[in-house]
C-alpha positions as CSV (number, residue, x, y, z in Angstrom):
1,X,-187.1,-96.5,77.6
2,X,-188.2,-96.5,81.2
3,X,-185.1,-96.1,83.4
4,X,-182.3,-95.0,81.0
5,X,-180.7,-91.7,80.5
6,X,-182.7,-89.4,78.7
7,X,-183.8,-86.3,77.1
8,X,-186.5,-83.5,77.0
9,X,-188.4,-85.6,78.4
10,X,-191.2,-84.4,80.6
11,X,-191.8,-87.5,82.3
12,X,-188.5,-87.6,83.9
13,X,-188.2,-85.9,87.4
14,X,-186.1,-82.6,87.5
15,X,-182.4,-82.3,87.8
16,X,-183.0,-80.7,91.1
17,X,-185.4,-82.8,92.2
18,X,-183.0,-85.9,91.4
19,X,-180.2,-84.4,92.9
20,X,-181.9,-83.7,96.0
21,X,-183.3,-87.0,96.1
22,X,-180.0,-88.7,95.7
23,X,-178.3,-86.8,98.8
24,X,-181.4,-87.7,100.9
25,X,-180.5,-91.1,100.1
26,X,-178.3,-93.6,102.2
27,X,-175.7,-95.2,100.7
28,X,-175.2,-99.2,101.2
29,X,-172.0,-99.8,99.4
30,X,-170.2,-96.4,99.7
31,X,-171.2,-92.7,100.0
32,X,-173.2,-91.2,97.7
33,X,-172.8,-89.7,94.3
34,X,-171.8,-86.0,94.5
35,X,-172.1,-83.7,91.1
36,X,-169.9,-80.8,90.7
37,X,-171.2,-77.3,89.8
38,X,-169.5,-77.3,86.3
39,X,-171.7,-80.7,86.1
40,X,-175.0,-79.6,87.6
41,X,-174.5,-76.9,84.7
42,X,-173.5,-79.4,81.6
43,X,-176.7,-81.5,83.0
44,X,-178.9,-78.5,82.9
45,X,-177.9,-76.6,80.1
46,X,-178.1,-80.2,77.6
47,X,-181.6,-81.3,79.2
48,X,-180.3,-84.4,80.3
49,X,-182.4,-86.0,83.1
50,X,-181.9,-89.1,84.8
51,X,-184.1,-91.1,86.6
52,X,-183.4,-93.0,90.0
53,X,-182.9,-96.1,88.3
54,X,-180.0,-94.0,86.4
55,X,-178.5,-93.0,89.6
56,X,-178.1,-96.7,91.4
57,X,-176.1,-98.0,87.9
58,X,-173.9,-95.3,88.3
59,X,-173.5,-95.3,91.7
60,X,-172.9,-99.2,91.3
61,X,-170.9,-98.7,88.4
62,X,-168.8,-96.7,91.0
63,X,-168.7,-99.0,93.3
64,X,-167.2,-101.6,90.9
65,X,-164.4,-99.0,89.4
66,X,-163.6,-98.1,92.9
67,X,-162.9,-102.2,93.7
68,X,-160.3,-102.1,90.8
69,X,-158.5,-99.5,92.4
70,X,-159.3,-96.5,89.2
71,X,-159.2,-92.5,89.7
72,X,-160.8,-90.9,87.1
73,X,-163.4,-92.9,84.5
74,X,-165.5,-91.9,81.5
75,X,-168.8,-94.1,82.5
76,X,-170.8,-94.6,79.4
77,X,-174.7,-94.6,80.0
78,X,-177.5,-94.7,77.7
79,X,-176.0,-92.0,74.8
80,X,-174.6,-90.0,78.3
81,X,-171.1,-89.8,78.8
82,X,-169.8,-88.9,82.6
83,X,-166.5,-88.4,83.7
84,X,-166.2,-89.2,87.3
85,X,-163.8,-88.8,89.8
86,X,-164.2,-92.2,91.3
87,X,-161.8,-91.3,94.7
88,X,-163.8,-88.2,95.1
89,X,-167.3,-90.0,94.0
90,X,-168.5,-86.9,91.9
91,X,-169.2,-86.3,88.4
92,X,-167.3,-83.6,87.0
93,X,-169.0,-83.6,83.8
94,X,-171.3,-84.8,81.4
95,X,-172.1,-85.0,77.6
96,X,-174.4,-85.7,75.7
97,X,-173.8,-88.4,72.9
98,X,-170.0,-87.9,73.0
99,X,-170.4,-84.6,71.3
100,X,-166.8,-82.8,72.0
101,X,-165.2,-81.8,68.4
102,X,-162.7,-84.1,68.4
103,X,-164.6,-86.7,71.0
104,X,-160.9,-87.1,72.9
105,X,-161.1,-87.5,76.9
106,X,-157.9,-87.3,78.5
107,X,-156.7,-87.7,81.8
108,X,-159.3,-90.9,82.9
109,X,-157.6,-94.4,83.2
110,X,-160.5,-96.1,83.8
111,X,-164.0,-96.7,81.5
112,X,-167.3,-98.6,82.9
113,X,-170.0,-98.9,79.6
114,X,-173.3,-99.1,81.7
């Protein structure tokens, strides 16, 4: 599927590449999307890439949580679970297709399915 989260897919831009591209970027509702280290590593080391059209949901997804006055949220995109620090605008990390042991996320009181 064009424009959804995905993996191995060779197709997709890099990680790096995206991530560069999205600082480069201006924002037009709010500043952009930051990603911690601990996420740049979960996003790596799983292979999941996301595409531009990726980065504007979740950046408008963001946008929305941030209107509704939430902290920290699990957002919910395309078999890719990010838990976002919406005050802060970063990811702090990401998994793939809810894949914890237990699949439990504390400490979010906020969730955007996208």
């Amino acid at each position: 599927m064009q424009g959804t989260a995905q993996t191995h897919n060779a197709s997709q831009i890099s990680f790096q590449d995206f991530l560069q591209s999205a600082q480069e970027k201006e924002s037009v509702k709010g500043a952009e999307i930051a990603f911690s280290v601990h996420a740049q590593n979960r996003l790596q080391e799983r292979n999941i890439n996301l595409s531009h059209e990726d980065l504007a949901r979740l950046q408008s997804a963001v946008d929305k949580l941030a209107q509704k006055g939430a902290r920290e949220s699990l957002i919910y995109m395309q078999e890719v679970a990010l838990v976002v620090s919406v005050a802060n605008r970063t990811v702090i990390t990401a998994l793939e297709k809810l894949q914890g042991t237990d699949n439990i996320i504390t400490n979010i009181d906020s969730a955007a399915i996208i």
